[in-house]
Backbone as CSV, one residue per row, in Angstrom:
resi,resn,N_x,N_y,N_z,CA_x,CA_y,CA_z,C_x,C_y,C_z
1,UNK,-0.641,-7.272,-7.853,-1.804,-6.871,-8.620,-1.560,-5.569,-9.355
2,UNK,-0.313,-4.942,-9.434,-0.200,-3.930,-10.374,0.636,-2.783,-9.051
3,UNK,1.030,-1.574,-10.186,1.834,-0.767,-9.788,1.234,0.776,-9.385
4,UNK,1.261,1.407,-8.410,0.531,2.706,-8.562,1.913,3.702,-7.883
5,UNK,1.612,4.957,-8.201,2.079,5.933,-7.316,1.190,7.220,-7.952
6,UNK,0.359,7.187,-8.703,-0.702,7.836,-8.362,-1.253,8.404,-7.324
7,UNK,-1.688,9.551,-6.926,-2.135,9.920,-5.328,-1.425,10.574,-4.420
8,UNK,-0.300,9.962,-4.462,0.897,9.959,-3.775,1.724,11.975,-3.974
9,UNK,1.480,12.463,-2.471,2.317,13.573,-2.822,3.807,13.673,-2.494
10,UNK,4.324,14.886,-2.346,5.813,14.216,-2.240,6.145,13.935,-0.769
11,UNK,5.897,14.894,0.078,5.442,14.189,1.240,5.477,13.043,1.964
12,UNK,4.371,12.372,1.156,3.899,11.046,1.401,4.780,10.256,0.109
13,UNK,5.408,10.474,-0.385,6.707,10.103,-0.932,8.052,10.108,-0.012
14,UNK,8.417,11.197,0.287,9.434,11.327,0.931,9.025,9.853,2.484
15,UNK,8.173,10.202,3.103,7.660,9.172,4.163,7.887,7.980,3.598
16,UNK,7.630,7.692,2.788,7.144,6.080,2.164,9.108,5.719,1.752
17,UNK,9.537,6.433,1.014,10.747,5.891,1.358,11.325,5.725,2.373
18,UNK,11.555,6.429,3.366,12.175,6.255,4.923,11.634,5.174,5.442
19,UNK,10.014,4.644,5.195,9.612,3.872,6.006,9.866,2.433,5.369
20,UNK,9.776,2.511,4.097,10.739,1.177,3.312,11.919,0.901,3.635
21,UNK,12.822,1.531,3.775,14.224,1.772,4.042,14.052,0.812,5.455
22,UNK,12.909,1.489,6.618,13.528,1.229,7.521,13.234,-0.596,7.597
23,UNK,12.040,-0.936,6.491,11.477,-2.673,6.554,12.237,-3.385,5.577
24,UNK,13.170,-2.689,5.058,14.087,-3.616,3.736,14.330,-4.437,4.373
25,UNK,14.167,-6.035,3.356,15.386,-7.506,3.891,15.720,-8.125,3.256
26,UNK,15.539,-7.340,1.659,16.187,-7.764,0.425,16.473,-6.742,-0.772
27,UNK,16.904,-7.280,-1.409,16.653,-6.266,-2.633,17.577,-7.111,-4.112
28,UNK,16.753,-6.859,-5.169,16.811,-7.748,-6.756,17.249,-6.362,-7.101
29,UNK,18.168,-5.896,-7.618,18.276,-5.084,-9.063,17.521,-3.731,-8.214
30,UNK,16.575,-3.192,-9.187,15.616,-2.217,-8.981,14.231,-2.800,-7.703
31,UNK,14.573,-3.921,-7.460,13.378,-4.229,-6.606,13.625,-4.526,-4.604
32,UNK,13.000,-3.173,-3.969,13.505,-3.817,-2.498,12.576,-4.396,-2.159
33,UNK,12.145,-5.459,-1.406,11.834,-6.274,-0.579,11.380,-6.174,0.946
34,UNK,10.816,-5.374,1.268,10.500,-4.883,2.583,9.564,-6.441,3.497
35,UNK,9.291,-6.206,4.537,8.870,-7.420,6.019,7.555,-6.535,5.413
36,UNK,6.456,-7.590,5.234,5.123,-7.382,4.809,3.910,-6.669,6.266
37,UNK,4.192,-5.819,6.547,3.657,-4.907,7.642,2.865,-4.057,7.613
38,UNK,3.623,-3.467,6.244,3.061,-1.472,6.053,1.609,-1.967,5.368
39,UNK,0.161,-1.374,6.403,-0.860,-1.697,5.254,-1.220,-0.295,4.179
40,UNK,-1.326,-0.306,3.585,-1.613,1.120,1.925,-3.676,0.713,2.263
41,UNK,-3.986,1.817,1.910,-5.044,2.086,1.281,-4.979,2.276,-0.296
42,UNK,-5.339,1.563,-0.810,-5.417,1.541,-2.573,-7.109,2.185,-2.353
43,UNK,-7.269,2.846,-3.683,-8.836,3.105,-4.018,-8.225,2.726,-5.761
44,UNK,-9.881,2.128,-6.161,-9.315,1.642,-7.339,-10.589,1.701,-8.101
45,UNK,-10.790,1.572,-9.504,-12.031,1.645,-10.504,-12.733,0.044,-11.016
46,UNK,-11.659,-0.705,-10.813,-12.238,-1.761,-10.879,-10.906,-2.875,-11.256
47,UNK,-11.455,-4.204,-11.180,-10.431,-5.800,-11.463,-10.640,-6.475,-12.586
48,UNK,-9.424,-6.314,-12.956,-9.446,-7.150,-14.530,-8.723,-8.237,-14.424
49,UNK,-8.712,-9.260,-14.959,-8.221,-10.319,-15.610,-6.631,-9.544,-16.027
50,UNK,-5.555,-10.160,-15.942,-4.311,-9.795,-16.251,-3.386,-10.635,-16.452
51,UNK,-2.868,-10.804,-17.762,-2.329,-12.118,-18.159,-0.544,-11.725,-17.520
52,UNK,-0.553,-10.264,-17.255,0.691,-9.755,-16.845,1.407,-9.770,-15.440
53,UNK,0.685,-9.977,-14.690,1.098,-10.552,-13.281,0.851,-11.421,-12.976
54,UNK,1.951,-12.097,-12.227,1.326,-13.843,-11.468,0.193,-13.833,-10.862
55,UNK,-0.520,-12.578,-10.243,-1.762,-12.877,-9.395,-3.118,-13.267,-10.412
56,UNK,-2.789,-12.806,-11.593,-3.888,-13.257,-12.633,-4.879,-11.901,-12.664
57,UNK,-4.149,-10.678,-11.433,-5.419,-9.510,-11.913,-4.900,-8.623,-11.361
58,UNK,-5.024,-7.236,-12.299,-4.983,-5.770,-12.251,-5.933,-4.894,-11.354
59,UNK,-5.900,-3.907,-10.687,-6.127,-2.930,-10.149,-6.369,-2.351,-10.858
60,UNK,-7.505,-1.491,-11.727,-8.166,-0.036,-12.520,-7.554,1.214,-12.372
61,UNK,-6.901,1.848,-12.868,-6.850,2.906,-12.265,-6.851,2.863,-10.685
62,UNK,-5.854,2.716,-10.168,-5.558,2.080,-9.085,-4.509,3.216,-8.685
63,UNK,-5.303,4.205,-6.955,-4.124,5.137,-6.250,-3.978,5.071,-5.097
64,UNK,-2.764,5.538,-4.604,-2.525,5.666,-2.799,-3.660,6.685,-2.408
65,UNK,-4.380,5.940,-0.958,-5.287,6.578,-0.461,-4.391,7.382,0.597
66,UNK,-3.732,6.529,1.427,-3.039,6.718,2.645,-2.602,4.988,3.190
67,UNK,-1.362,5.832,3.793,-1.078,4.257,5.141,-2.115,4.468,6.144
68,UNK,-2.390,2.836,6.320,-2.922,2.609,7.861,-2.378,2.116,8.949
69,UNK,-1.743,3.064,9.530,-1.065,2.884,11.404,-2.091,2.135,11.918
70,UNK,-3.115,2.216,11.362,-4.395,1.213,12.701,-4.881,0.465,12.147
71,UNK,-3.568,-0.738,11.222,-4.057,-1.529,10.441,-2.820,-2.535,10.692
72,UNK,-3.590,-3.622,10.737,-2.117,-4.621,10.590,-2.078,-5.316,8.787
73,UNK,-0.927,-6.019,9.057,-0.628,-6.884,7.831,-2.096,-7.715,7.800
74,UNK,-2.300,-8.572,9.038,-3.562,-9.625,9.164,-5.155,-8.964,8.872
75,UNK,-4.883,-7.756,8.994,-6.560,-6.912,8.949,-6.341,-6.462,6.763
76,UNK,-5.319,-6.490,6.074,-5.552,-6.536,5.113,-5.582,-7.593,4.212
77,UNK,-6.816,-7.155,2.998,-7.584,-8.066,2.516,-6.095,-8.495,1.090
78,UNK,-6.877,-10.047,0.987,-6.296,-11.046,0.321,-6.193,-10.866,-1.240
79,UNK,-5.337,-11.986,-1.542,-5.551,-11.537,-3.378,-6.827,-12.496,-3.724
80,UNK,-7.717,-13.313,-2.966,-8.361,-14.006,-2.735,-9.809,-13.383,-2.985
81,UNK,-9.847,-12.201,-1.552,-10.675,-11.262,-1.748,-10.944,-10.306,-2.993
82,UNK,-9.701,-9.963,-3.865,-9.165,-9.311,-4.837,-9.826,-10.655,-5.801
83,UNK,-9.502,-11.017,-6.261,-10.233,-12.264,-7.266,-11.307,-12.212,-7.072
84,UNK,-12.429,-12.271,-6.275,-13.918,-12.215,-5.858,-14.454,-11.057,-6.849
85,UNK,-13.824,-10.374,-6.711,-14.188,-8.902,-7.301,-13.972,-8.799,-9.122
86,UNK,-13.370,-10.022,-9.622,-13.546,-10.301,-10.806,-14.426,-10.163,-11.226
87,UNK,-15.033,-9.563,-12.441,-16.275,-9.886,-13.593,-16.184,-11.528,-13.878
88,UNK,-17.144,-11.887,-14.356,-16.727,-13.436,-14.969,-16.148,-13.231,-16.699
89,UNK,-15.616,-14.477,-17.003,-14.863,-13.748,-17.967,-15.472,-14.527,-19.481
């Protein structure tokens, strides 16, 4: 649903790589591939229609809130849920 590093200090930069590093199990070119675990807090302005990603929709102004340690993969929400939140078009 789109790309952020907005939010993000270096910090929580420096962290976020080590902790990718440690879930890599692939990697394309410029793209690694991490085991789908780490949940992100996104805060975002709103969902658009997006002819530019396969999911069919963008994130608004879309930033890192924080990771959630007291979050699993299964407790975060869907691209499903994310579509709901569409305007009609």
């Amino acid at each position: 649903v789109g790309k952020t590093f907005k939010g993000m200090t270096d910090a929580m930069l420096e962290w976020q790589t080590q902790r990718f590093s440690e879930l890599a199990i692939g990697q394309e070119q410029q793209t690694v591939h991490v085991e789908p675990v780490q949940v992100v807090e996104i805060a975002f302005d709103g969902v658009q229609h997006s002819l530019r990603y396969p999911s069919g929709v963008v994130l608004r102004f879309a930033r890192v809130k924080r990771y959630r340690a007291d979050k699993t993969a299964g407790d975060a929400d869907t691209i499903e849920t994310v579509r709901s939140l569409l305007p009609p078009l």
